[in-house]
Structure formats: structure tokens, C-alpha cells
C-alpha positions as a printed NumPy array, in Angstrom:
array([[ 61.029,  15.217, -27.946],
       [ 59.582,  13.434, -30.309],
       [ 55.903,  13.933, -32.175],
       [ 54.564,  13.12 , -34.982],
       [ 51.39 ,  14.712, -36.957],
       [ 49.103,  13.088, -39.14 ],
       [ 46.589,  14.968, -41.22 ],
       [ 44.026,  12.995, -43.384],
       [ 42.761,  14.954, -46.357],
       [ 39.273,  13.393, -46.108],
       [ 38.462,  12.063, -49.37 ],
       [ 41.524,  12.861, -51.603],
       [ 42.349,   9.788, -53.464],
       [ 44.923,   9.142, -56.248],
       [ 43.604,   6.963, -58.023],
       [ 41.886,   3.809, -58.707],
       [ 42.733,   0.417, -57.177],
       [ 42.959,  -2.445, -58.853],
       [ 39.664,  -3.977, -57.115],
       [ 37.879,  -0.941, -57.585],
       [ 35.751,  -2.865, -60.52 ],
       [ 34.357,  -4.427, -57.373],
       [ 32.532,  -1.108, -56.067],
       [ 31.949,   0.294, -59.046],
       [ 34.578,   2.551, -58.742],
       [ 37.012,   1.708, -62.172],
       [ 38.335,   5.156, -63.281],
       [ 37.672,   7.212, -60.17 ],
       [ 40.956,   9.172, -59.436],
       [ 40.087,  12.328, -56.927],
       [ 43.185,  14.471, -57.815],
       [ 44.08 ,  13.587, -61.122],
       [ 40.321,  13.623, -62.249],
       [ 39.867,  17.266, -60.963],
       [ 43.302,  18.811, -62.388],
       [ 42.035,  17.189, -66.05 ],
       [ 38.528,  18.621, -65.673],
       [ 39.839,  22.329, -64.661],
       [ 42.695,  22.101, -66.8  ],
       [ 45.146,  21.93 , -64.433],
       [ 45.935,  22.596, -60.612],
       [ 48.447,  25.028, -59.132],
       [ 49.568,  23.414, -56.08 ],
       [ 52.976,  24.651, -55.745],
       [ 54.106,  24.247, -52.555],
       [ 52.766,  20.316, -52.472],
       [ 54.214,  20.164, -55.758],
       [ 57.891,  20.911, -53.75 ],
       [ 57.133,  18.655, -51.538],
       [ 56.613,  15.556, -54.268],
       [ 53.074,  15.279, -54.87 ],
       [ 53.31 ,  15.015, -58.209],
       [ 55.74 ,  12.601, -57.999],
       [ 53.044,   9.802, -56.579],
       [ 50.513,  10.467, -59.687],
       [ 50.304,  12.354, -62.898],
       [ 48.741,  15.86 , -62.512],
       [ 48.24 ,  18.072, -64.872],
       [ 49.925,  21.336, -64.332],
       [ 52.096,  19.448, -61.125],
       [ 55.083,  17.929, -62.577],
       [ 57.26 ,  15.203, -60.978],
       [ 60.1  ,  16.618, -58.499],
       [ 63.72 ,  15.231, -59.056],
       [ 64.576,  16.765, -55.409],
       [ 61.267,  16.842, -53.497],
       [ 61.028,  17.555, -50.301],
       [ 59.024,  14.681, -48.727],
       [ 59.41 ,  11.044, -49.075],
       [ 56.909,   9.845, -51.652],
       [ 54.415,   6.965, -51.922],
       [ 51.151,   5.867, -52.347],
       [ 48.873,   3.709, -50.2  ],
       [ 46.702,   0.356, -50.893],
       [ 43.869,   0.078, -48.546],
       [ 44.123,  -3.861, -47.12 ],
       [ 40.372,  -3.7  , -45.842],
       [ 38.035,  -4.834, -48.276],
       [ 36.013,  -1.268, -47.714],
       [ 36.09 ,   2.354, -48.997],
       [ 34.401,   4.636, -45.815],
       [ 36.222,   6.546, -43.045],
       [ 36.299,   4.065, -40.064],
       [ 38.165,   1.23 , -41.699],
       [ 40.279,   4.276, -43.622],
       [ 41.011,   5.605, -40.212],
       [ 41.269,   2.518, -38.395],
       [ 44.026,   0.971, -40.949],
       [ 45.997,   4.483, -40.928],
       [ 45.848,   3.244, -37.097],
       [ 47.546,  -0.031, -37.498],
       [ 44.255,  -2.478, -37.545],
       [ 41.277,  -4.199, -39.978],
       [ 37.459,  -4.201, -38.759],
       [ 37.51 ,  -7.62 , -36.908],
       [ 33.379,  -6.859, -36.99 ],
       [ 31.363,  -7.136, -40.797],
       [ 29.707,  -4.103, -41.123],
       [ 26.084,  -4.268, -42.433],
       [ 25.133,  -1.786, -45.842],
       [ 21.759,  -1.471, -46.605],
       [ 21.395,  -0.513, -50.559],
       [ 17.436,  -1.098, -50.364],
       [ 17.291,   1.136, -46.905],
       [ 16.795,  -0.071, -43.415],
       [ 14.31 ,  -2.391, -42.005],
       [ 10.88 ,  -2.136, -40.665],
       [ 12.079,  -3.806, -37.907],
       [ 14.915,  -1.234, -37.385],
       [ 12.974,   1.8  , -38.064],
       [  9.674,   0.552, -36.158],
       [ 12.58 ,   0.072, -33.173],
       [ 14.226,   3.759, -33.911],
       [ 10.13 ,   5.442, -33.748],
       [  9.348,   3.482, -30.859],
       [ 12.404,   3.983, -28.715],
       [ 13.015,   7.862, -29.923],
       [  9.244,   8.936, -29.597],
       [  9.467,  10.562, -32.624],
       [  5.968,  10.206, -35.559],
       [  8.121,   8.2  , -38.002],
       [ 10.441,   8.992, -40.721],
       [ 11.118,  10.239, -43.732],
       [ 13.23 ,   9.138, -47.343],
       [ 14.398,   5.676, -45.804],
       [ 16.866,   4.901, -48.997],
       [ 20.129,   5.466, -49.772],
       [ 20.629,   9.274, -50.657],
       [ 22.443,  12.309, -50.933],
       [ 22.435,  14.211, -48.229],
       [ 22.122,  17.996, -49.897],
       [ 19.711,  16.354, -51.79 ],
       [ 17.594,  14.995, -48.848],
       [ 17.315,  18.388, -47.031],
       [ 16.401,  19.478, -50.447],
       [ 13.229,  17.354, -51.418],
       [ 12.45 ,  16.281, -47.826],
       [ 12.831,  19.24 , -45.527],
       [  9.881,  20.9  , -45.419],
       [  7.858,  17.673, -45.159],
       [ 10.01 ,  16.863, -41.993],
       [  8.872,  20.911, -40.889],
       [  5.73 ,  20.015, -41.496],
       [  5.569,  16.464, -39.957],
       [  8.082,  16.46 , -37.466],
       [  9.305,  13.496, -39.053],
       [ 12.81 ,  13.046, -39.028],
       [ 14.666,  12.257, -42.559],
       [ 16.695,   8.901, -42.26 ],
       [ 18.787,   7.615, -44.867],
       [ 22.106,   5.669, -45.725],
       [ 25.107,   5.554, -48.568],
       [ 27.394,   3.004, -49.744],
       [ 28.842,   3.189, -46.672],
       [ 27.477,   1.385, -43.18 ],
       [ 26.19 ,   4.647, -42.096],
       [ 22.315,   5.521, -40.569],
       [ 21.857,   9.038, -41.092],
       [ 19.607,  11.013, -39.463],
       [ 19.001,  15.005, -40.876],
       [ 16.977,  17.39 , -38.56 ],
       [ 16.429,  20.836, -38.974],
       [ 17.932,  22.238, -35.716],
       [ 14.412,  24.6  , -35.643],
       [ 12.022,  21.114, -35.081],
       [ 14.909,  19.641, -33.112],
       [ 17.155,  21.083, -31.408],
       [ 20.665,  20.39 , -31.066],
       [ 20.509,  17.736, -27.997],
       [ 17.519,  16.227, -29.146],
       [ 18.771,  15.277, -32.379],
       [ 22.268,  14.067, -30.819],
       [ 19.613,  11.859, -28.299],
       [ 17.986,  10.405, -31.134],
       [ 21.484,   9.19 , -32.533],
       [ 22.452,   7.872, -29.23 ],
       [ 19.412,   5.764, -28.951],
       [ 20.281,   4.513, -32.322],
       [ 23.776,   3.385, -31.783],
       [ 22.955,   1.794, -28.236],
       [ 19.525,   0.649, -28.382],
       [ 18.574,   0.146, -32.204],
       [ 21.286,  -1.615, -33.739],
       [ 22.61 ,  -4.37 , -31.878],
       [ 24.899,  -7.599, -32.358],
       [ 22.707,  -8.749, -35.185],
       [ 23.276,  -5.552, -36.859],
       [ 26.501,  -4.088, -36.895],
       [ 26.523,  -0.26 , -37.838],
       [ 29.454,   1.557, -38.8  ],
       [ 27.99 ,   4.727, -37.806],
       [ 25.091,   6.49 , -36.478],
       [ 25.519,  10.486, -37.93 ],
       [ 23.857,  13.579, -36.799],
       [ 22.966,  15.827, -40.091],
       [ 21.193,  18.691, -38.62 ],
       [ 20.466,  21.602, -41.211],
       [ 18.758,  25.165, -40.878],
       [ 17.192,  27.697, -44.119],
       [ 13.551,  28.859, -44.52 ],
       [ 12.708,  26.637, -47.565],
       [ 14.143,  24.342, -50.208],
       [ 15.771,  26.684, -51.976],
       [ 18.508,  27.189, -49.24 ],
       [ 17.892,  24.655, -46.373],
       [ 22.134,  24.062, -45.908],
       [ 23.786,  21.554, -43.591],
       [ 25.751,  23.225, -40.582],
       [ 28.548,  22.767, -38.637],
       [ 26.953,  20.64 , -36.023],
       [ 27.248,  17.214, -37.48 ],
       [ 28.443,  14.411, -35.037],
       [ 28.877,  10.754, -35.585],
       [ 28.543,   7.876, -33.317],
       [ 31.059,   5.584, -34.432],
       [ 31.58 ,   1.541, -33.44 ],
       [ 34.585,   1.177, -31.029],
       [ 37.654,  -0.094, -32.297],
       [ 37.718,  -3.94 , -32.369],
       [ 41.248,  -3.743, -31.73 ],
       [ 43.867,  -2.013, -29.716],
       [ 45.104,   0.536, -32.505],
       [ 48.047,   2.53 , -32.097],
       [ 46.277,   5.411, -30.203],
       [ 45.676,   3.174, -26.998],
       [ 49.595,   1.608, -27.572],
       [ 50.6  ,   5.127, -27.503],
       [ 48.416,   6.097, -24.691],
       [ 49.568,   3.368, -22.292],
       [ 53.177,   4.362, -23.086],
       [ 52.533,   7.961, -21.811],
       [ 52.272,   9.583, -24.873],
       [ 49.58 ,  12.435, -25.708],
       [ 47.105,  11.515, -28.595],
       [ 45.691,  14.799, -29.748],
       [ 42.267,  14.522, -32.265],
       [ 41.22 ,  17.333, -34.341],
       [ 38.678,  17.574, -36.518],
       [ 36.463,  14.387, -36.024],
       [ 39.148,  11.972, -35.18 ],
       [ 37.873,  11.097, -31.714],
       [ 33.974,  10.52 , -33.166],
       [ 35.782,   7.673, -35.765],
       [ 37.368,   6.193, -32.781],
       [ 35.074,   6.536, -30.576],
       [ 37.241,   8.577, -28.398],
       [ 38.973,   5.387, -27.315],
       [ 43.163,   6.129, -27.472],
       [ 42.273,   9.967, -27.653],
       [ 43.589,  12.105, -24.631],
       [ 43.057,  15.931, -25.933],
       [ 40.173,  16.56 , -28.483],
       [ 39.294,  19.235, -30.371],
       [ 36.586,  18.901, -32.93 ],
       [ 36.921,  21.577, -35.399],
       [ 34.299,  21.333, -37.826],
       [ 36.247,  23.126, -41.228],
       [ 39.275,  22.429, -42.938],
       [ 40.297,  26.236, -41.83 ],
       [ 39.58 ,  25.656, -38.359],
       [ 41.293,  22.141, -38.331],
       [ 44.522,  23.623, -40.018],
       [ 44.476,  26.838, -37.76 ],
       [ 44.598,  23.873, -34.858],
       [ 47.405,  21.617, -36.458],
       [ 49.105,  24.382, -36.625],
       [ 48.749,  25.774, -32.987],
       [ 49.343,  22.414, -31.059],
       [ 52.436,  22.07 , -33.674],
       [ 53.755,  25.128, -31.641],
       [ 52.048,  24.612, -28.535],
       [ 52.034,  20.948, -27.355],
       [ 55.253,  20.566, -25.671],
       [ 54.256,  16.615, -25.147],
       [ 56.003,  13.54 , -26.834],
       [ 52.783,  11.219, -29.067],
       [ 50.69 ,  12.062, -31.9  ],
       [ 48.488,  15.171, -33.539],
       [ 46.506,  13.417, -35.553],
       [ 43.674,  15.819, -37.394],
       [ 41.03 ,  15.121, -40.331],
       [ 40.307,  17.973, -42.414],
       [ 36.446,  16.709, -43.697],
       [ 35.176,  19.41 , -45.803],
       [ 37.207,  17.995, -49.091],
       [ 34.426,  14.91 , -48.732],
       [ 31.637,  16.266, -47.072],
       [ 31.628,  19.338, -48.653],
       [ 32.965,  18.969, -52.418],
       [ 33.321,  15.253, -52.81 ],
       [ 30.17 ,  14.076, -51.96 ],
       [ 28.21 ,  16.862, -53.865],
       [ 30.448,  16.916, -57.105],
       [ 31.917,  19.99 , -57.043],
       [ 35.443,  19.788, -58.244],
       [ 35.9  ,  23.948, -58.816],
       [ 35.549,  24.15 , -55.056],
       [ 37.387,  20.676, -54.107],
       [ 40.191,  22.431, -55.804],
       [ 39.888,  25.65 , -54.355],
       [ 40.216,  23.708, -51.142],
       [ 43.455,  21.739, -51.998],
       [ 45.077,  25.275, -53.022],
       [ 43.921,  26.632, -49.885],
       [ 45.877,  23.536, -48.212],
       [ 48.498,  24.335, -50.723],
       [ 48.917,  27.907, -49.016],
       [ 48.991,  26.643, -45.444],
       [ 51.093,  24.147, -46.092],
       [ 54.431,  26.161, -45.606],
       [ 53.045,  27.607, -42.224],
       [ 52.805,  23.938, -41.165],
       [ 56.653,  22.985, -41.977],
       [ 57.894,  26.204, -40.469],
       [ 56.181,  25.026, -37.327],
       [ 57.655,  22.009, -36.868],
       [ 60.665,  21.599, -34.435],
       [ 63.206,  19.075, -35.012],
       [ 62.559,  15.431, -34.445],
       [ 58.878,  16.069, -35.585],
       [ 57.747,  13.864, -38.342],
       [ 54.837,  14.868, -40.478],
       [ 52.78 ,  12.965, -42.39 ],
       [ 50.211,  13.54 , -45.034],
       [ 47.887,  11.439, -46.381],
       [ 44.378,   9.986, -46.926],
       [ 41.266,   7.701, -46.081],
       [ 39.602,   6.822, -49.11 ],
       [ 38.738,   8.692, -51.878],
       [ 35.802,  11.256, -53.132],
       [ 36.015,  12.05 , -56.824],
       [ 33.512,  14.503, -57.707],
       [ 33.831,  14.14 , -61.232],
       [ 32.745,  10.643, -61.031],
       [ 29.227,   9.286, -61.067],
       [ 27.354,   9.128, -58.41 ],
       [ 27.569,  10.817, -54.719],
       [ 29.718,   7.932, -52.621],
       [ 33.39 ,   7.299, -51.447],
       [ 35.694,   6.201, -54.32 ],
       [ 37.554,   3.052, -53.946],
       [ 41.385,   4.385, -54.672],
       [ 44.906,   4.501, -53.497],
       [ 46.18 ,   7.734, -50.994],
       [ 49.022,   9.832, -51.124],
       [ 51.887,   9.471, -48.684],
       [ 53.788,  12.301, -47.772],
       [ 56.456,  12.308, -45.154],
       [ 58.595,  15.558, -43.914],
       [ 60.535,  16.425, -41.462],
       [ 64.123,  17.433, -40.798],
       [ 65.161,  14.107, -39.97 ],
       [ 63.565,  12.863, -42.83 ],
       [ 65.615,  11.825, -46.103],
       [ 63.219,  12.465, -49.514],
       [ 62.972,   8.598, -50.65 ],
       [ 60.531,   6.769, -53.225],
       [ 58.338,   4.639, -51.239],
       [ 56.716,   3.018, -53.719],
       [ 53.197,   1.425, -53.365],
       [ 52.749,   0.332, -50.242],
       [ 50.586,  -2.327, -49.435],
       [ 48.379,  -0.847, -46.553],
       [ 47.771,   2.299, -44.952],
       [ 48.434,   0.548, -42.072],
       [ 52.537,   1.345, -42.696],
       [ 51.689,   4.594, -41.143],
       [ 50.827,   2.936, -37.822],
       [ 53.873,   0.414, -37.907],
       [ 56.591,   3.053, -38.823],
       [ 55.185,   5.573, -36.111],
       [ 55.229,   2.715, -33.355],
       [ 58.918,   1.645, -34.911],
       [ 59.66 ,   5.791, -34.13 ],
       [ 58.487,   5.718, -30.765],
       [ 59.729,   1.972, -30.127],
       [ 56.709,   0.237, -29.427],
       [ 56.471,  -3.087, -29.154],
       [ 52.691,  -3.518, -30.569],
       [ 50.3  ,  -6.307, -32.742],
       [ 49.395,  -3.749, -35.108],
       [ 49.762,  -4.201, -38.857],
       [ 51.713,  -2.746, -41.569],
       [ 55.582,  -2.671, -42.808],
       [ 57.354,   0.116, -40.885],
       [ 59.603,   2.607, -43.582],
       [ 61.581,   4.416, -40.891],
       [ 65.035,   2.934, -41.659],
       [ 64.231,   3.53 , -45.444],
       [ 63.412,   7.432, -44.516],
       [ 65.115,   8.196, -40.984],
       [ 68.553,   9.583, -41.159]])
């Protein structure tokens, strides 16, 4: 029977690409960046299986007999957010040309948004971080009612309620309205992202678990629908189904932690007796740690990773292949709150799988083309398949 099981470590890049000048992103390097700030990382079970073989980390030194095959991974879309990271892993590039708005949105588009949604009008309007907008903004939007909207570097409209003032439903409503009714084919959104939050005051208003995005269908069939049509199960943890829009997805579950998302991989590793793909995003390395630059508990994450990781293998049965990797990256040493233009790791295990140097590959999209080449699928998705290199 044969599976295989992706997990995207949200936000753990490897290093700068060489167009990273372009987004003002020379020098970002997630991993190696945090293990020279702290002095090191002690990884040691992703140090057996070769990470330190795809960049130089302090404290993980290369492996002459790692367990994985090695590489790292150029991202081919001209782009540094989760949908095209995703969508490339996938096998495709954004046909569409996502819209950024570095001076905020519109009066046009928010005028639309208060109209349509009802609500008194909004608050912030800018590009922003988000801890920081439930910080300086949330008791106005208490007071007001207002809801706080605001963007990043990436094509995202962002809309942070305190799930006191608006509940739950009414907030996911408001997005809804947003990604049907607001932005249309003149503007093209990436997403549309719930942010609710809850405290008593500034001092400890906090995000929770309930954020939800509202994501542009893929523009393409990507290899979720190629497996789909074949028969095979496509299983989304974490918030795989929201960046695809469910479309490809047969079984979702949307864990919201990187605990709960592992505690899944692991379970339908064991449990799904079905041929296809597990394919789960772990989030809180970016949304967490990245985004709010805190590298002492980015790491703590990775070594928490680090101690699952041998659950994981010891899970998988024979003709499983498992792959590790990345959709962009989110350096919080580096300046500034946004995505980091930079290469991912590429980690492939399995007990069919022979521990090769794969080099630098030239899109994340090789994931999609060797997975089809596994399952013999005769596709138009992108990439340069590895399997012969690896398979034995």
C-alpha cells in the first residue's frame, strides 16, 4: 500500500535565495540565524536524519551516513507567502497576480467591506503586525465595535475581532463576505484571514486558536485533485484544506498547534489503512515565533519536533515515504515581522528510501512530480521527479 506524508514546517527556511535582494530579504536564514543567536541548537534526532547536511548549523554537524536523502529547495514562484509555497509543494505556479497593498486597502474596498458586512467601519487599515494590532487597537475596536483590518507583505486582508464583540460565526461571516463579495476579478486576494483574539485589556489581549483563512482556489489542477481522481485519499491537517481551498482534500482535520498537528500525523500514520497522501502544516513555527521574533521559542519548537520525530519513523509501515520540508521562510532574528524569501529543507525517509545528496533543487514543485512518479500518474504538474535517484 503505498502513502506518502508530507509535513510543512511553516516558516522554517534555510537560507537566503539568491533573489532575496528583491524582497528585502538578503541575509535572512530561519535555522541557521536562530542556532547562531542561541549559540547553538540540539536537534539530534534531525541531525541523524541529515539536516545538517543541507546548511551549516551550529551545534548540528554534517552526517556522513544520514538517514534521509538530503536537499534543499528553490521556490520557482516569484513570491514568499503560504499559498504559492503550498501550491508549488503541490506541483503548480499562481496562474492569477495576486494584489499587495503596502499603503493599505482602498476606500473603495473598505467602503464595500462596511457596507456589505454592516459593521461601523474599521480600524488600523495598514500593513501591521498582528500581536501588535490587538495590542494598540483592541480596546478601541471594544469600544467602537469597529473591526481591526490590516495586511503584510503578503496578499492577505486580515480581519482581528475580539470573539467577546463578535462572536465566532460572525467574524467567519464577515470574512466570507470579503472573499466573495469584496474582492473581485479586479482585485485578486490571496487570502481573506479570520484573527479573532480574547484578554481584558492591552496588556494580555492574545490571539486564539480560532483563526481561519479563506484562501483563492487553485488555478490549476494540483496534485491533490490528480490524486483524488485516481482513488487515492488526500488527508489535510493543520490548515492544509483552508490554503487549498478544500479543493483535492477528501479527510480534513484542522488542528490548530504544532502538538495537535503532530499528535494527528502521527495517528493517521497508524490509522489510515488507504493508499494517497497525509499532507499536514504545522503553523505555530510562523504564526507563533516567526512572525513575532522570538527565536528562544522558535527553537524550543524545532526541539520539540526534534523529540517527535522518532515516534513519526517508528510509525511508518513499509512502502511509506515521508517527506519533510517547507513553504517559505520566517526568520525571527531578522528585521521586520514578514515571510523571509529563502530556500527549504528536503528531507526524505522511508525504508525504501536510499540516503542520497539531492542537491539544490530547482522548485519545490519536485515534491509533487516525484510523488505522482510514485504513484504513476500521468499529470501536467511541474517539477523534476527524484524517485529513481532515491527509490531502491
Amino acid at each position: 500500500m503505498k502513502r506518502v506524508i508530507i509535513i510543512v514546517l511553516d516558516g522554517v527556511g534555510v537560507g537566503y535565495l539568491p533573489d532575496a535582494k528583491k524582497f528585502g530579504d538578503e541575509g535572512a536564514a530561519t535555522i541557521p540565524n536562530i542556532a547562531k543567536k542561541l549559540g547553538g541548537l540540539d536537534l539530534p534526532n534531525l541531525q541523524s536524519v541529515g539536516l545538517g547536511n543541507i546548511t551549516p548549523i551550529l551545534g548540528v554537524a554534517t552526517n556522513d551516513d544520514p538517514l534521509a536523502a538530503t536537499g534543499k529547495l528553490a521556490e520557482k514562484s516569484s513570491s514568499k507567502d503560504s499559498i504559492s509555497g503550498h501550491w508549488e509543494i503541490a506541483g503548480i505556479l499562481p496562474k492569477a497576480k495576486f494584489d499587495f497593498f503596502p499603503d493599505g486597502f482602498s476606500k473603495e474596498i473598505i467602503e464595500k467591506f462596511v457596507r456589505l458586512t454592516g459593521v461601523p467601519g474599521v480600524l488600523l487599515n495598514k500593513p501591521f503586525s498582528g500581536t501588535d494590532a490587538i495590542a494598540k487597537y483592541g480596546q478601541e475596536h471594544i469600544d467602537t465595535k469597529k473591526p481591526i483590518v490590516y495586511t503584510s507583505a503578503d496578499s492577505v486582508f486580515q480581519i482581528a475581532c475580539h470573539e467577546e464583540v463578535y462572536p465566532i460565526e460572525e467574524l467567519y461571516k464577515m470574512c466570507e463576505i470579503a472573499r466573495t463579495q469584496v474582492f473581485d476579478e479586479k482585485t485578486c486576494i490571496g487570502r481573506v484571514i479570520a484573527r479573532p483574539f480574547l484578554g481584558k485589556n492591552s496588556q494580555d489581549f492574545y490571539r486564539t486558536g480560532n483563526r481561519k483563512d479563506y484562501a483563492i482556489s487553485p488555478t490549476d489542477k494540483t496534485l491533490l485533485d490528480y490524486l483524488k481522481a485516481a482513488g487515492k485519499q488526500v488527508v489535510g491537517i493543520g490548515k492544509i484544506e483552508d490554503l487549498f481551498n478544500r479543493q483535492g482534500v477528501t479527510k480534513i482535520d484542522h488542528t490548530k498547534t504544532n502538538q495537535a498537528g503532530i499528535a494527528s500525523t502521527i495517528w493517521h500514520i497508524q490509522n489510515f489503512d488507504k493508499e494517497g497522501l497525509i499532507f499536514t502544516n504545522l503553523v505555530d513555527f510562523d504564526s507563533k515565533w516567526g512572525h513575532r521574533n522570538l527565536p528562544n521559542e522558535f527553537a524550543n519548537g524545532l526541539k520539540y519536533f526534534d523529540s517527535q520525530l522518532p515516534d513519526i519513523l517508528n510509525s511508518l509501515k513499509k512502502d511509506d515515504i515521508l517527506i519533510i520540508t517547507a513553504d517559505h521562510g520566517c526568520d525571527p532574528t531578522f528585521p521586520g515581522t514578514d515571510h523571509t524569501r529563502e530556500y527549504t529543507p528536503l528531507l526524505v525517509l522511508g525504508a525504501n528510501i536510499l540516503p542520497q545528496d539531492l542537491g539544490e533543487r530547482n522548485s519545490f514543485a519536485d515534491i509533487a512530480a516525484t510523488i505522482a512518479d510514485y504513484f504513476g500518474l500521468q499529470t501536467d504538474l511541474i517539477g523534476q521527479s527524484f524517485l529513481k535517484e532515491i527509490f531502491r
